[in-house]
C-alpha positions as CSV (number, residue, x, y, z in Angstrom):
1,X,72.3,-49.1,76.4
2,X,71.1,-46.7,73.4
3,X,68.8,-48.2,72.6
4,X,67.2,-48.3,76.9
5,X,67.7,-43.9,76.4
6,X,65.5,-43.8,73.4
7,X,61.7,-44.6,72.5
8,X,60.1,-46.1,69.9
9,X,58.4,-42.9,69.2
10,X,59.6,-38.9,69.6
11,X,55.4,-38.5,69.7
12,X,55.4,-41.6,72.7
13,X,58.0,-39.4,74.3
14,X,55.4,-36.6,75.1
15,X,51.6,-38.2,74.5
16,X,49.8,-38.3,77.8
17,X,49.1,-41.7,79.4
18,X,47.0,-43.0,81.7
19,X,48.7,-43.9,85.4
20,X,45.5,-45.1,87.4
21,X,41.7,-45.2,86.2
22,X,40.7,-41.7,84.6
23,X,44.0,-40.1,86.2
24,X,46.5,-39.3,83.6
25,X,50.5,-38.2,83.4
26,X,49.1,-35.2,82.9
27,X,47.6,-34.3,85.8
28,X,49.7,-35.6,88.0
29,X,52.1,-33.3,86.5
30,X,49.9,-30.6,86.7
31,X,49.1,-31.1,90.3
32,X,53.1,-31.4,90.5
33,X,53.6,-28.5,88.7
34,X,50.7,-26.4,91.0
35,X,52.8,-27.4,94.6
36,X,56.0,-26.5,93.3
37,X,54.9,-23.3,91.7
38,X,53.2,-22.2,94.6
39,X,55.9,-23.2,97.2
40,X,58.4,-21.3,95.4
41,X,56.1,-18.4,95.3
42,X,55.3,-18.3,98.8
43,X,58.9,-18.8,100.1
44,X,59.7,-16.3,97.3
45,X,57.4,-13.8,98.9
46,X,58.3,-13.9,102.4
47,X,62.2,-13.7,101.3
48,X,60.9,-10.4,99.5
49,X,58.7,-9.3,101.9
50,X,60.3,-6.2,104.5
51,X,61.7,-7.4,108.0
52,X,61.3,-6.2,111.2
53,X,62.3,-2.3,112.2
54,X,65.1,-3.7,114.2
55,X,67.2,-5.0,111.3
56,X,67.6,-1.7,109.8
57,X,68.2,-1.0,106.4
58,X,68.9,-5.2,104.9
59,X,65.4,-5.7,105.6
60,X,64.5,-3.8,102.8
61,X,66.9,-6.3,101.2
62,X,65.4,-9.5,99.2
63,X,67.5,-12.7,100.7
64,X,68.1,-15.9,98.7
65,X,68.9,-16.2,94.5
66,X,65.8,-17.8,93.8
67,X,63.4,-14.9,95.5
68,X,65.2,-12.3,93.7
69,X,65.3,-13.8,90.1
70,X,61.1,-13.9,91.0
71,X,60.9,-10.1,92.0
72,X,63.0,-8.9,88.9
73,X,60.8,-11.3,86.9
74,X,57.3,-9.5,88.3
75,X,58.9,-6.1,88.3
76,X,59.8,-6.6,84.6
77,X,56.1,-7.8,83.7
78,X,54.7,-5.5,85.7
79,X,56.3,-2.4,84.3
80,X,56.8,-3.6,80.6
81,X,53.6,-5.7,80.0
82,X,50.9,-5.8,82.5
83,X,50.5,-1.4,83.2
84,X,51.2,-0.2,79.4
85,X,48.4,-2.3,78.5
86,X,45.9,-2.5,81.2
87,X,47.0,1.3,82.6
88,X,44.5,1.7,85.8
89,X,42.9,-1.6,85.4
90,X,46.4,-3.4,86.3
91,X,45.5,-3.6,89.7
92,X,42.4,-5.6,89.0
93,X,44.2,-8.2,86.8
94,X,47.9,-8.5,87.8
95,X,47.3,-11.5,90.3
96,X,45.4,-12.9,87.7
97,X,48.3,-12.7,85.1
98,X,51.3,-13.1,87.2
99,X,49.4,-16.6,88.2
100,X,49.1,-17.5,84.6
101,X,52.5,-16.5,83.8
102,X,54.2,-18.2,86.6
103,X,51.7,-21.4,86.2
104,X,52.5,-22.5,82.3
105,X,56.4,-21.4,83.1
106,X,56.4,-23.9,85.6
107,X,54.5,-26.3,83.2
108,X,56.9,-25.8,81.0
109,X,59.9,-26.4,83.1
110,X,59.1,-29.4,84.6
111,X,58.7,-30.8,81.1
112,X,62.4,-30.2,80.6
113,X,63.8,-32.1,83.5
114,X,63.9,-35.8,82.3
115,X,61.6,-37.5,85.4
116,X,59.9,-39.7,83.0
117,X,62.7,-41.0,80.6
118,X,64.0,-42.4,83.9
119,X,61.2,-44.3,85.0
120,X,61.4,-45.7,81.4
121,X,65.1,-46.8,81.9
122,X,64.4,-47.9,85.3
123,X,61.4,-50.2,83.9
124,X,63.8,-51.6,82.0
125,X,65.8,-52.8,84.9
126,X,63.0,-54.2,87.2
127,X,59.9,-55.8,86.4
128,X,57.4,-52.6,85.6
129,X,56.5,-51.5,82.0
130,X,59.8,-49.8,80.3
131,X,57.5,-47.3,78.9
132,X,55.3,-46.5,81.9
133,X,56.0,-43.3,84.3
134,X,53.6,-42.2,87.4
135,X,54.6,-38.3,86.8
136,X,56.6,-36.3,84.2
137,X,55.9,-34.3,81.2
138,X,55.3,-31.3,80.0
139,X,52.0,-30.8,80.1
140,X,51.4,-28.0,78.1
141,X,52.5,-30.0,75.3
142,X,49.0,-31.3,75.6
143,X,46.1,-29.2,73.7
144,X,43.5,-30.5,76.3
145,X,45.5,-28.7,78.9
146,X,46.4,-25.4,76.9
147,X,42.6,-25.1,75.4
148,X,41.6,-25.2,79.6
149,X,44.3,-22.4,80.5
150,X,42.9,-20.5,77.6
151,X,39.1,-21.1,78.5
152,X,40.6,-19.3,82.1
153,X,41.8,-16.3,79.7
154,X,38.6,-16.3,77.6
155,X,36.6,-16.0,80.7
156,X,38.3,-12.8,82.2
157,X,38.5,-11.1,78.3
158,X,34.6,-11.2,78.4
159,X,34.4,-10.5,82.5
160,X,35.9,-7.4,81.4
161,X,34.0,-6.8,78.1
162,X,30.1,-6.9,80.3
163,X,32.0,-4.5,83.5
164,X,34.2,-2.3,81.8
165,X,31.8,-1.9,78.5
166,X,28.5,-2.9,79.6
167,X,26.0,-4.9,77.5
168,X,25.5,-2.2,74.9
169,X,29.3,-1.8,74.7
170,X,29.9,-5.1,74.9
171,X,27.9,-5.4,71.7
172,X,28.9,-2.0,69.4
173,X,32.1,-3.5,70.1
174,X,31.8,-6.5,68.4
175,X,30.2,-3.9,65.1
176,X,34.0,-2.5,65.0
177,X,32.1,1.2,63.9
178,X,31.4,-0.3,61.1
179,X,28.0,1.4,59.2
180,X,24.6,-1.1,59.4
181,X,25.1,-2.6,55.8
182,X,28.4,-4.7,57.1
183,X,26.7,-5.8,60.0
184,X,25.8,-9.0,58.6
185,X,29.7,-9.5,57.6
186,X,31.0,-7.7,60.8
187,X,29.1,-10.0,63.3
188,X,29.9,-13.2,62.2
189,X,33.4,-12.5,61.7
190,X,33.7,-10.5,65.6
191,X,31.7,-13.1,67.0
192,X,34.5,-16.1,65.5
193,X,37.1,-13.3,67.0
194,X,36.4,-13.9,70.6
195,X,36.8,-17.8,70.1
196,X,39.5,-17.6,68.2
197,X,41.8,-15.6,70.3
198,X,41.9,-18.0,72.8
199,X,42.0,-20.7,70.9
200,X,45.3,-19.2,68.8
201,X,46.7,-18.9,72.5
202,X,45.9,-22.4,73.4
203,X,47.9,-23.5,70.0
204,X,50.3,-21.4,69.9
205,X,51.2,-22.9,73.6
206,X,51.0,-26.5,72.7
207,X,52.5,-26.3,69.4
208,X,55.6,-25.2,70.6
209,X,56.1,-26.9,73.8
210,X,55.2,-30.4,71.5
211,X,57.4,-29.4,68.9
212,X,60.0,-29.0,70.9
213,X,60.2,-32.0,73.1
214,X,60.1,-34.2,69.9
215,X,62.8,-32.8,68.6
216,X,64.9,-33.5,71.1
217,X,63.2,-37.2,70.9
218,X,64.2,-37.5,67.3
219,X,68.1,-36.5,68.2
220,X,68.2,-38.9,70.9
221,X,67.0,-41.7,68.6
222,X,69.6,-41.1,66.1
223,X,71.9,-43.3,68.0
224,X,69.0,-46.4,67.6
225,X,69.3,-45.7,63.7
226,X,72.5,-45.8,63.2
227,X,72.9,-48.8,65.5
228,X,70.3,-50.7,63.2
229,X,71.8,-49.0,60.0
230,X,75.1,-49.7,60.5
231,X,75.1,-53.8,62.0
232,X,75.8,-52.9,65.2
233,X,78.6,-50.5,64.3
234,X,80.1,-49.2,68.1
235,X,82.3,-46.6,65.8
236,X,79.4,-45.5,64.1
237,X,76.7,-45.2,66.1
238,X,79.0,-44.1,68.9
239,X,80.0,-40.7,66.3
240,X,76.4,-40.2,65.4
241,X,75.3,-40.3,69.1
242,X,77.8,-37.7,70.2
243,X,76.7,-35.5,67.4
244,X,73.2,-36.2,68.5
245,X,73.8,-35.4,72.4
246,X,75.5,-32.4,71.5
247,X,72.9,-30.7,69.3
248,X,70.4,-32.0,71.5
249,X,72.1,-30.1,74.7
250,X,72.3,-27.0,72.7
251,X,68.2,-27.5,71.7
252,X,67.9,-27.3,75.2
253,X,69.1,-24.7,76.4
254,X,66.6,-23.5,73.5
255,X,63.8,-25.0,75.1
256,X,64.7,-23.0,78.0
257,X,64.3,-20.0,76.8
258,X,61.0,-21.1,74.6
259,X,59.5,-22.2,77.8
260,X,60.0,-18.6,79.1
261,X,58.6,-16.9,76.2
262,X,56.1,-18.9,75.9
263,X,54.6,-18.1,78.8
264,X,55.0,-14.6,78.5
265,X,53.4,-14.6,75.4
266,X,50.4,-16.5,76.9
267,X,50.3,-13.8,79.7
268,X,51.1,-11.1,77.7
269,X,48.6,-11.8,74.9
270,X,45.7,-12.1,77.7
271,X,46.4,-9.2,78.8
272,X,46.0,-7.4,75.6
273,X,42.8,-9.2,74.9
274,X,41.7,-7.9,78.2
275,X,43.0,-4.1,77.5
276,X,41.2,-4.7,74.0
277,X,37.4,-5.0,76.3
278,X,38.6,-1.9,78.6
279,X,37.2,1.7,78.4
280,X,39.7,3.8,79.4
281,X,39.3,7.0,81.2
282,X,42.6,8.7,79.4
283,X,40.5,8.2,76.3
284,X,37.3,10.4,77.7
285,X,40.0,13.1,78.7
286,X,42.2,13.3,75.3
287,X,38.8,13.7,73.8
288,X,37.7,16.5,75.8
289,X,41.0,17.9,75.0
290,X,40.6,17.7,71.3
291,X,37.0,18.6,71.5
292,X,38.6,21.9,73.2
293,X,41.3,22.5,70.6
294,X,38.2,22.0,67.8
295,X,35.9,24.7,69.2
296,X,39.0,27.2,70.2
């Protein structure tokens, strides 16, 4: 039986596959993980959402667990990452972000609840492939998936560069004030800058989801080893296995909270990459106010 809850491979447990022509595990999870994230959201938001007059004061009241842990999620990232940042721009982005956040959380989640490690013990019970699944995953442990998330954040860092900046902001931004004999050092290295952001959030995102999710792999084949190790040893590989299953729950519940920071970071970071291709107005007023000061 040890040897049915563990594969070959800690990478085979979290490679993408293909389930039908160009349609991959993948994508089907990411389809997955787009219906439940949105169904949660919208029954989240009419839970949140104010009542009728006639119920009084409850309708100001969010109903139901899962709707409330949502609003103190939003209210947290709207107040402590999305308007310190972004300031009067906020408005303009937050549906952007909050998507993104609540997207590769989702992503991220699904990968921790084990739907395809039971298709593989089920294939090995009935005639299908013991190491084929139709859906599960984590997606985001795949870089193809992360670098397109990012290519999404990429395109509303320069969106904001050209409208907030304009063209000629857009490109005394990339000289960083720096005096015309740098140029030829500054441009290069600006212009690798606004590929590399994204990318360093694309890997940053698939690094850890994929490291992760084969660690836990690697624990759960301990048992195999010993059992090969050992001569079929049932005291031994039995001792090793509930030393494995232990550490592994306790990785999990730190894959739990690495799938929520991850995704803050990815949302957070955007959002700072964004701020980064803002003009503020605050800065026009502090320096009218020091230009005040100066002269008085």
């Amino acid at each position: 039986m040890i040897e049915l809850l563990a594969a070959g491979s800690p990478i085979d447990h979290v490679t993408d596959k293909t389930v039908s022509g160009a349609l991959t595990l993948h994508m089907v999870s990411l389809g997955l993980a787009f219906v439940v994230g949105m169904a949660v959201l919208l029954l989240s938001a009419r839970a949140i959402s104010t009542g009728k007059e006639q119920v009084g004061t409850p309708r100001f009241l969010t109903k139901g667990r899962l709707a409330q842990l949502v609003e103190v999620i939003t209210l947290y990232l709207l107040d402590n990452a999305i308007r310190p940042v972004l300031k009067e721009e906020s408005d303009r982005f937050t549906p952007f972000l909050l998507s993104l956040f609540f997207f590769v959380l989702t992503c991220n989640m699904l990968g921790l609840i084990p739907i395809m490690d039971v298709q593989h013990l089920a294939g090995h019970f009935t005639s299908f492939d013991s190491h084929f699944a139709y859906v599960g995953g984590t997606a985001t442990s795949s870089l193809g998936v992360t670098i397109g998330l990012a290519l999404f954040s990429f395109v509303a860092i320069q969106y904001q560069g050209f409208r907030s900046l304009g063209i000629k902001g857009w490109c005394m931004h990339l000289t960083g004030g720096a005096p015309l004999y740098l140029l030829p050092i500054m441009l290069p290295v600006e212009l690798l800058g606004l590929f590399i952001k994204p990318v360093a959030l694309a890997i940053r995102l698939f690094a850890n989801m994929l490291a992760g999710h084969t660690l836990l792999a690697v624990l759960t084949g301990f048992g195999v080893t010993a059992w090969h190790m050992s001569d079929a040893n049932w005291l031994i590989t039995g001792g090793i296995e509930a030393i494995a299953v232990v550490a592994a729950i306790m990785i999990s519940f730190l894959e739990l909270f690495v799938a929520f920071l991850q995704a803050f970071i990815f949302m957070f970071l955007t959002s700072v990459f964004i701020g980064q291709m803002t003009h503020f107005h605050e800065d026009d007023h502090d320096e009218e106010h020091h230009g005040k000061l100066a002269a008085a």
